[in-house]
RONU-940678 format. One record per atom (N, C-alpha, C): x, y, z negated. Coordinates in steps of 0.05 Angstrom, whole numbers, padded with zeros to 5 digits, always signed. Atoms other than C-alpha are relative to their C-alpha. Layout:
! RONU-940678
XYZ
...
//
This chain:
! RONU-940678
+00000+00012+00027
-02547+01862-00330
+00026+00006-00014
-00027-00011+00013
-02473+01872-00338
+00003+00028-00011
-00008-00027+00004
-02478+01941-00341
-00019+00013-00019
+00016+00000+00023
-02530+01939-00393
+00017-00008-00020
-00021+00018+00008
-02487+01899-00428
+00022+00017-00015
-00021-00018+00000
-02431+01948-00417
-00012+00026-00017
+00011-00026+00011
-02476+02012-00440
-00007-00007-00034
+00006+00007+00030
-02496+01976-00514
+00025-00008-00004
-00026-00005+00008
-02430+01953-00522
+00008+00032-00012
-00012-00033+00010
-02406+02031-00522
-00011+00006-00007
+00013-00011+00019
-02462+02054-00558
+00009-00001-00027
-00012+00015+00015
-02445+02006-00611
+00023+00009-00013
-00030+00000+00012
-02366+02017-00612
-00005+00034-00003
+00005-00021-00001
-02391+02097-00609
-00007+00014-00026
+00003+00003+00026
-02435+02085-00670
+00022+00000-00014
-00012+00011+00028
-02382+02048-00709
+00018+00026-00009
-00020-00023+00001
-02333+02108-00691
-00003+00016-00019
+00010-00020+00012
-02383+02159-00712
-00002-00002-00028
+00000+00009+00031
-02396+02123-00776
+00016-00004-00020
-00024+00004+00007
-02327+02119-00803
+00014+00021-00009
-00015-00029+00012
-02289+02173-00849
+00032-00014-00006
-00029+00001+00014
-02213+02172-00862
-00001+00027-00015
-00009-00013+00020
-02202+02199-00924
+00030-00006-00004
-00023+00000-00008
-02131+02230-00920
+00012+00003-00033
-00014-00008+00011
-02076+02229-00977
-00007+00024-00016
+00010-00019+00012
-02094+02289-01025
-00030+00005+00008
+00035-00015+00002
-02166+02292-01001
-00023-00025-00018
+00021+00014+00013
-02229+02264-01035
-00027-00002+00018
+00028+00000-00010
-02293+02242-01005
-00027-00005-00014
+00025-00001+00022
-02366+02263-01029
-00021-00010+00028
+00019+00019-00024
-02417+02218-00993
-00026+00012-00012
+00030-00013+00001
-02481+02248-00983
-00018-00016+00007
+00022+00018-00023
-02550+02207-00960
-00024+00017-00010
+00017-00015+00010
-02608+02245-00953
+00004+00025-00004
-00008-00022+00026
-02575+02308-00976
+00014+00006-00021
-00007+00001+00023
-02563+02286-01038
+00024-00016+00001
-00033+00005+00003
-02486+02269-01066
-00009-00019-00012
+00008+00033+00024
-02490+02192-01094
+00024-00008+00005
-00028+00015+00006
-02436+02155-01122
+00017+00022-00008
-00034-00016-00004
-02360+02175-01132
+00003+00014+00009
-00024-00007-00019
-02311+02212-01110
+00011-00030+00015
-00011+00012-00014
-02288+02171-01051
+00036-00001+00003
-00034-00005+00000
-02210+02155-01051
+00011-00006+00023
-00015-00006-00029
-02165+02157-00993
-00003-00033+00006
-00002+00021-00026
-02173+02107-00936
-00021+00003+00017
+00023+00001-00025
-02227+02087-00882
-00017-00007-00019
+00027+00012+00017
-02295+02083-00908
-00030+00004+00023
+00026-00003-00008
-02363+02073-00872
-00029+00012-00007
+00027-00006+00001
-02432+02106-00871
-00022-00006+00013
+00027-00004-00026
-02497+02110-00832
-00003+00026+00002
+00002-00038-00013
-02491+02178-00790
-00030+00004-00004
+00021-00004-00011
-02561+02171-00788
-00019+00017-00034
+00018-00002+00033
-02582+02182-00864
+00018+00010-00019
-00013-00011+00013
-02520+02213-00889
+00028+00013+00014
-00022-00011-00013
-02445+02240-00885
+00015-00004-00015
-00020-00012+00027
-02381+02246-00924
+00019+00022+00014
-00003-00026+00002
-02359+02311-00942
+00032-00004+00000
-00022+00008+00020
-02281+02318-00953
+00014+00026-00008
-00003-00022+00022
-02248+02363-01009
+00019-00011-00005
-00033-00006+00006
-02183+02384-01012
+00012+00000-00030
-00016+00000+00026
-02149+02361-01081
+00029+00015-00004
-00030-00008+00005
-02078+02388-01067
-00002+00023-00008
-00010-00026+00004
-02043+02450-01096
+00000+00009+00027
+00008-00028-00021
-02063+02510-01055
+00016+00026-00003
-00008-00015+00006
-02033+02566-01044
-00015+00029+00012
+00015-00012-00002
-02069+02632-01040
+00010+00031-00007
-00019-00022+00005
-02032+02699-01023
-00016+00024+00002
+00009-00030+00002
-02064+02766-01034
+00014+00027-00011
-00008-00026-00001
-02049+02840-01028
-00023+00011-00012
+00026-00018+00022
-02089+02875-01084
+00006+00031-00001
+00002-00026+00014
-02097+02945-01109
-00009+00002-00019
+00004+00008+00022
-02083+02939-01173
+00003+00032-00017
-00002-00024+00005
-02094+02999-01221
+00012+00008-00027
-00016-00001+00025
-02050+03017-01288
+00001+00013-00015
+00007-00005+00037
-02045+03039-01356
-00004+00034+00011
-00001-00034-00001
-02036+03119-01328
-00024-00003+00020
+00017+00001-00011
-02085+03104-01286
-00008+00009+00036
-00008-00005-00030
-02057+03102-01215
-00004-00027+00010
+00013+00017-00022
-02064+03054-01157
+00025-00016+00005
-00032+00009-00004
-01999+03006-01139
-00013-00025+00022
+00007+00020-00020
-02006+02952-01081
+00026-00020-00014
-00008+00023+00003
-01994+02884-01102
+00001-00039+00014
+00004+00014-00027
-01975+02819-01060
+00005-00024-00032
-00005+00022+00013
-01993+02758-01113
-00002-00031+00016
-00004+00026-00005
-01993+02683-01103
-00016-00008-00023
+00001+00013+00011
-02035+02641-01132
-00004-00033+00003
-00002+00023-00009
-02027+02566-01138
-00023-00016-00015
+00029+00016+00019
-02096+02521-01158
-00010-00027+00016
+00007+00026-00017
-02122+02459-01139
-00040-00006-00016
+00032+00012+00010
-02193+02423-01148
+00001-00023-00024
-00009+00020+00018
-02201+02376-01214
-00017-00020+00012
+00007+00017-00006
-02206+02310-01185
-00024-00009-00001
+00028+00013+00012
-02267+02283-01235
-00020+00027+00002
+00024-00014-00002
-02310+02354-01219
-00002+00001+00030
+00006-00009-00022
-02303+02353-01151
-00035-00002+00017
+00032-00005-00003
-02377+02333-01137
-00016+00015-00008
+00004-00024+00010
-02389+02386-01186
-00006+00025+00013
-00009-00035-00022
-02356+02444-01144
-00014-00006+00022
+00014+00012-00030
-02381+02407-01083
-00039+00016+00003
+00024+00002+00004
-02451+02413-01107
-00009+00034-00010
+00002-00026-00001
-02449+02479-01137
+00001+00026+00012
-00013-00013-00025
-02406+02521-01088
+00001-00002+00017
-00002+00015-00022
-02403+02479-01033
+00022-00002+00014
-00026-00003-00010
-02348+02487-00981
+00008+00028-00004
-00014-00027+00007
-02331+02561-00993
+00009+00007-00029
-00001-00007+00024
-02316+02548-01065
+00024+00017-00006
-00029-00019+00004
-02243+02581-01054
-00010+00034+00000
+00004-00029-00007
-02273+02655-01034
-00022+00002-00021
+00017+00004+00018
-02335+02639-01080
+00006+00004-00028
-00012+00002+00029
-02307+02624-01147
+00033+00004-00003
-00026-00008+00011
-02235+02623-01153
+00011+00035+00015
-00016-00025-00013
-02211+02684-01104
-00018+00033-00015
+00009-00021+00015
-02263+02730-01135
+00004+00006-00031
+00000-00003+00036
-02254+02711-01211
+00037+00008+00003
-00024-00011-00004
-02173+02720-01192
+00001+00029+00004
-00011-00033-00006
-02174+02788-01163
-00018+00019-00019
+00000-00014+00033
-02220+02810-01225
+00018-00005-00017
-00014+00011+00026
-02173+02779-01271
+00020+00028-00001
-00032-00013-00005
-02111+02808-01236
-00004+00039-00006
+00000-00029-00001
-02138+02885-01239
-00007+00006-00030
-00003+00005+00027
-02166+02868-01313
+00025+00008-00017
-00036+00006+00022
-02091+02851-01339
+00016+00022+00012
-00033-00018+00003
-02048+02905-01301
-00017+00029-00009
+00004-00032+00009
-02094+02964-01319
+00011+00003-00036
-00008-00004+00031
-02065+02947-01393
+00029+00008+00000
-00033+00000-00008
-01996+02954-01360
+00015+00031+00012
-00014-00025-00010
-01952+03019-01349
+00007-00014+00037
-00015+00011-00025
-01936+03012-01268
+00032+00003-00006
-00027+00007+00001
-01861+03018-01286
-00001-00034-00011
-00002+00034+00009
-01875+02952-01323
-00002-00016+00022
+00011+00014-00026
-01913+02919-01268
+00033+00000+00019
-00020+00006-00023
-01849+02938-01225
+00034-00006-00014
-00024+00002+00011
-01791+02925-01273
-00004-00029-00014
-00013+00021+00023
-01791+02888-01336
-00031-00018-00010
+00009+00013+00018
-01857+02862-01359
-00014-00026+00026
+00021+00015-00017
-01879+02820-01296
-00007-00034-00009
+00009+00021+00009
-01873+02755-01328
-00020-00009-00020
+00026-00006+00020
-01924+02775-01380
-00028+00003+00007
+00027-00017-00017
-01970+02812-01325
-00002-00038+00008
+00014+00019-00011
-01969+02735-01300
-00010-00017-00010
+00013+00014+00015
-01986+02698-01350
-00020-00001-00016
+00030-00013+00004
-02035+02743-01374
-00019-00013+00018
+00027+00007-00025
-02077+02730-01303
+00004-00032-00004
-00001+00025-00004
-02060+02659-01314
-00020-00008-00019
+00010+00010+00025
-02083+02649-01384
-00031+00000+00007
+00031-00009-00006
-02153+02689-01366
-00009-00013+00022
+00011+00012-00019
-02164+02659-01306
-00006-00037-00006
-00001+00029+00014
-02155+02586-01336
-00025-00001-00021
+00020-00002+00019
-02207+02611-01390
-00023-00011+00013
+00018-00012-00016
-02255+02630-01338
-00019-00018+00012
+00021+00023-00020
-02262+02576-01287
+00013-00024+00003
-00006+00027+00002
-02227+02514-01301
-00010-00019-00019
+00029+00021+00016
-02288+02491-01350
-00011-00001+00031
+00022+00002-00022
-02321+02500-01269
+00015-00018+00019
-00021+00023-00018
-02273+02448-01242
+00020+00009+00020
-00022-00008-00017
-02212+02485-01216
+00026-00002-00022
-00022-00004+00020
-02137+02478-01248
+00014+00019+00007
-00022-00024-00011
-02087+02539-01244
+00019-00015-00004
-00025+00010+00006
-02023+02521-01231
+00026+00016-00003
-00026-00031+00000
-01987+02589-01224
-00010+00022+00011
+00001-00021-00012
-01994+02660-01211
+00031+00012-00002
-00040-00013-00009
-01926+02700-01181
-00013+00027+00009
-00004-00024-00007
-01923+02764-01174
+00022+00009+00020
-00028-00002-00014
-01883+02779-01118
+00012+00027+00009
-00015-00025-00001
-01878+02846-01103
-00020+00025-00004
+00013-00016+00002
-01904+02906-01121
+00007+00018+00005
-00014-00032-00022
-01902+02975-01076
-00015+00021-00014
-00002-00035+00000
-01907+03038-01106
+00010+00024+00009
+00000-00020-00016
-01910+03108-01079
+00030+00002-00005
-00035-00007-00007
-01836+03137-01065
+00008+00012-00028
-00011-00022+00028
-01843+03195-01124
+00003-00022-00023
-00001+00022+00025
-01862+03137-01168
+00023-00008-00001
-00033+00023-00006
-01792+03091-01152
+00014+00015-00008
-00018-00014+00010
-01755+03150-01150
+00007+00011-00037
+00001-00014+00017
-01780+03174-01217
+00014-00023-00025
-00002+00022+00015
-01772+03103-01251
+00036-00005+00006
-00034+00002+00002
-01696+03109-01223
+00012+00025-00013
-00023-00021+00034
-01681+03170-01261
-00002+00005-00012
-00005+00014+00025
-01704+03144-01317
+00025-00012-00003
-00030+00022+00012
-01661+03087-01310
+00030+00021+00004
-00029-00020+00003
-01602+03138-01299
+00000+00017-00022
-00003-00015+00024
-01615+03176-01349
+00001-00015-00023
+00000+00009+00028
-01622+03122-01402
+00028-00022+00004
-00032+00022-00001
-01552+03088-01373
+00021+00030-00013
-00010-00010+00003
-01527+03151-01373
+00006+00011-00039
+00000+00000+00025
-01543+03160-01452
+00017-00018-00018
-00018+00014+00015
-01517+03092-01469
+00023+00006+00003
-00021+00001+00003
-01455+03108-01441
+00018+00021-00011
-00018-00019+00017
-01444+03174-01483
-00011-00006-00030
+00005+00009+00027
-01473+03139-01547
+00026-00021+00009
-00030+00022+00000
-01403+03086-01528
+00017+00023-00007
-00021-00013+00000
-01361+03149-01515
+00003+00016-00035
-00009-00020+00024
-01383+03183-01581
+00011-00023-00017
-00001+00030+00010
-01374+03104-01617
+00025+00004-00001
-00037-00003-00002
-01298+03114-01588
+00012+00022-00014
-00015-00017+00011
-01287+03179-01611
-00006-00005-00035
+00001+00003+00031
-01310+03164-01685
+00010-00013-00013
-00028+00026+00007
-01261+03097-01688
+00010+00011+00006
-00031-00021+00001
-01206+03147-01667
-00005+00007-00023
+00008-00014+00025
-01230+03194-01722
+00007-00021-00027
-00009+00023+00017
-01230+03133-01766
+00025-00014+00001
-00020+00010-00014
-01165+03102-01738
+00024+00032-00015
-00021-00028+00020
-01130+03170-01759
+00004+00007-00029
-00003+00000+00038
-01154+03176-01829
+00008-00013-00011
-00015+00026+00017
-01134+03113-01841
+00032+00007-00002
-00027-00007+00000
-01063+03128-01810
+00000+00023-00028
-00002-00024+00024
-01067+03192-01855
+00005-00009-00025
-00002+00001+00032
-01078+03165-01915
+00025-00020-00007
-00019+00024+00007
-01029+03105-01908
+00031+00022+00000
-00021-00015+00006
-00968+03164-01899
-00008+00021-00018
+00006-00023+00022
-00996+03203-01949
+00011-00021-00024
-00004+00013+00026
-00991+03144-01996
+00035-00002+00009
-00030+00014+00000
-00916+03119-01973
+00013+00025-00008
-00015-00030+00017
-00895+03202-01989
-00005-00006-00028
+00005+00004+00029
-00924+03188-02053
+00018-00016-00014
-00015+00024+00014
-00888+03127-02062
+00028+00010-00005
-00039-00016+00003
-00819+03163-02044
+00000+00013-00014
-00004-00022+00019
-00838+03218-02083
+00004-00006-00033
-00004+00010+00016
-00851+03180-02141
+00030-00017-00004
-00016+00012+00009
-00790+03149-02137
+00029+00021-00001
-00016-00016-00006
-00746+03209-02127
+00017+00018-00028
-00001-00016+00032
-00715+03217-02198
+00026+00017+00001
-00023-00012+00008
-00660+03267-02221
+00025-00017+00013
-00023+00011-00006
-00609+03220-02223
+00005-00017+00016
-00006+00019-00034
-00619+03181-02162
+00005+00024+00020
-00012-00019-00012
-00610+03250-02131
+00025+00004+00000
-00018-00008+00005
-00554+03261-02167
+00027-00020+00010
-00013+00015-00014
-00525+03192-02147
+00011-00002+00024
-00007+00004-00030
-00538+03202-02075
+00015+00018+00015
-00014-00016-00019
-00497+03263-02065
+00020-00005-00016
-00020+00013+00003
-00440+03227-02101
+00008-00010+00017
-00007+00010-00032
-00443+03188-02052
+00003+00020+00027
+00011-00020-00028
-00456+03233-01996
+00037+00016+00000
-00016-00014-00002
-00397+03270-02022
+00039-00017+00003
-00023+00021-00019
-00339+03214-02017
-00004-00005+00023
-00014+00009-00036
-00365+03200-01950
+00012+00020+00009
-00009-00028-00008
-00343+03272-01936
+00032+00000-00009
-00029-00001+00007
-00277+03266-01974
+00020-00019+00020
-00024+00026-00020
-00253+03201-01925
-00008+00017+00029
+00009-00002-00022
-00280+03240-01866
+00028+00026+00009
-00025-00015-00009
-00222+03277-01822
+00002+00020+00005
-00002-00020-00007
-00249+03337-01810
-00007+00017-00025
+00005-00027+00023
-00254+03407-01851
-00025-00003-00007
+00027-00003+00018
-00299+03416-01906
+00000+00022-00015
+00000-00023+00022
-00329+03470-01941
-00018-00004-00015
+00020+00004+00019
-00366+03449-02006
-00012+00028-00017
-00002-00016+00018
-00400+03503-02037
-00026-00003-00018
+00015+00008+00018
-00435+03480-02104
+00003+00023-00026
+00001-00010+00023
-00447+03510-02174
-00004-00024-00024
+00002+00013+00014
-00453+03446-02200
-00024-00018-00014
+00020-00005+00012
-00517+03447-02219
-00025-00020+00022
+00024+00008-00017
-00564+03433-02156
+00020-00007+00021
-00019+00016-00018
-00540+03405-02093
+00014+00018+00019
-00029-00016+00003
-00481+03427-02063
-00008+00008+00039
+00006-00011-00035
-00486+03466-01983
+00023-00001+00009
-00022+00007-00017
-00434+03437-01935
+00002+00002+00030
+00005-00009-00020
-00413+03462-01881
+00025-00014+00017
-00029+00012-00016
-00346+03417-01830
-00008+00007+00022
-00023-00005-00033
-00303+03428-01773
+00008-00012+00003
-00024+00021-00026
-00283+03381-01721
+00018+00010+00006
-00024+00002-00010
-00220+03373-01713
+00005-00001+00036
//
């Protein structure tokens, strides 16, 4: 009798086990009976069913992260291996939606296929030097935008696409670096000619500023300020101790020639 006793007991505490869902922190629970999804979304904690006539399902709400290596193809119309990231989650209020539509494979189903169309969509508009230089923040927001179009009316949110690296062939890299050398090397003889034409400029200016101050002397160079200055010129010569030989006509200025004593 005890051990009857003992066997419905554990049945019992076996049931209650079986019948019992913890719904964890970021997840949601879709209660099924019959088959069919009734009610809510279930929110996190312990919740009961009957194993016998139903189930709950549970669906991952958190940001996901979802890394793929594509072969993505570009504006010249070559091939480039690409390693993106994308980050998406489930929208809370559709999740019985996606549940019901897609079921549990809705990640490979709908989002991972409408992504890696998107992503080959947006870089074939793209030169691969872009893709691997300068336009990647464009290439991502592109796949972001379109993908948001797409399937987040079907109950998914984007939360980011990253581009993280993109490998092209060797000739390619190499070729995209001597570009960039060649177009450093340009700027830095469009600086050098820049320098030589402010010289060039820098001179004329000097030029003209002693062209004008001759002018100025010249203009000021009259007869009799000549005639003044070798008056002068010629007393300092008369107090001076050594031999002199003046030889003038009077007229124009006079050629002197002394001996040190």
């Amino acid at each position: 009798m005890k051990n009857s006793i003992k066997s419905i007991v554990g049945v019992l505490i076996l049931a209650s086990i079986s019948s019992c869902a913890v719904i964890r922190p970021g997840e949601i629970g879709i209660k099924q009976r019959f088959g069919k999804i009734v009610g809510k979304p279930i929110e996190q904690g312990v919740k009961f069913y009957n194993p016998f006539i139903g189930q709950i399902v549970r669906v991952n709400v958190r940001t996901v992260e979802c890394l793929s290596r594509l072969t993505l193809p570009t504006q010249e119309g070559l091939n480039v291996q690409a390693d993106i990231s994308l980050l998406y989650h489930v929208n809370h209020d559709m999740a019985n939606e996606v549940y019901l539509k897609y079921g549990r494979d809705y990640e490979e189903v709908i989002v991972l296929s409408n992504f890696r169309a998107t992503a080959r969509e947006i870089s074939a508009k793209y030169a691969a030097k872009d893709l691997y230089a300068t336009e990647r923040d464009k290439v991502e927001k592109a796949i972001m935008d379109e993908l948001k179009t797409d399937i987040e009316k079907l109950g998914f949110v984007i939360d980011a696409v990253l581009l993280k690296d993109i490998i092209l062939p060797p000739q390619m890299v190499q070729a995209i670096q001597d570009k960039v050398n060649a177009e450093q090397a340009a700027m830095k003889m469009e600086f050098v000619i820049l320098q030589q034409k402010k010289e060039a400029e820098r001179l004329i200016i000097e030029a003209e500023a002693i062209k004008q101050a001759q002018n100025i002397i010249n203009s000021s160079l009259t007869d009799k300020l000549l005639q003044y200055n070798n008056i002068e010129m010629l007393k300092s010569l008369m107090n001076s101790p050594n031999t002199k030989i003046i030889i003038s006509d009077g007229k124009t200025t006079p050629f002197i020639t002394t001996e040190t004593k």
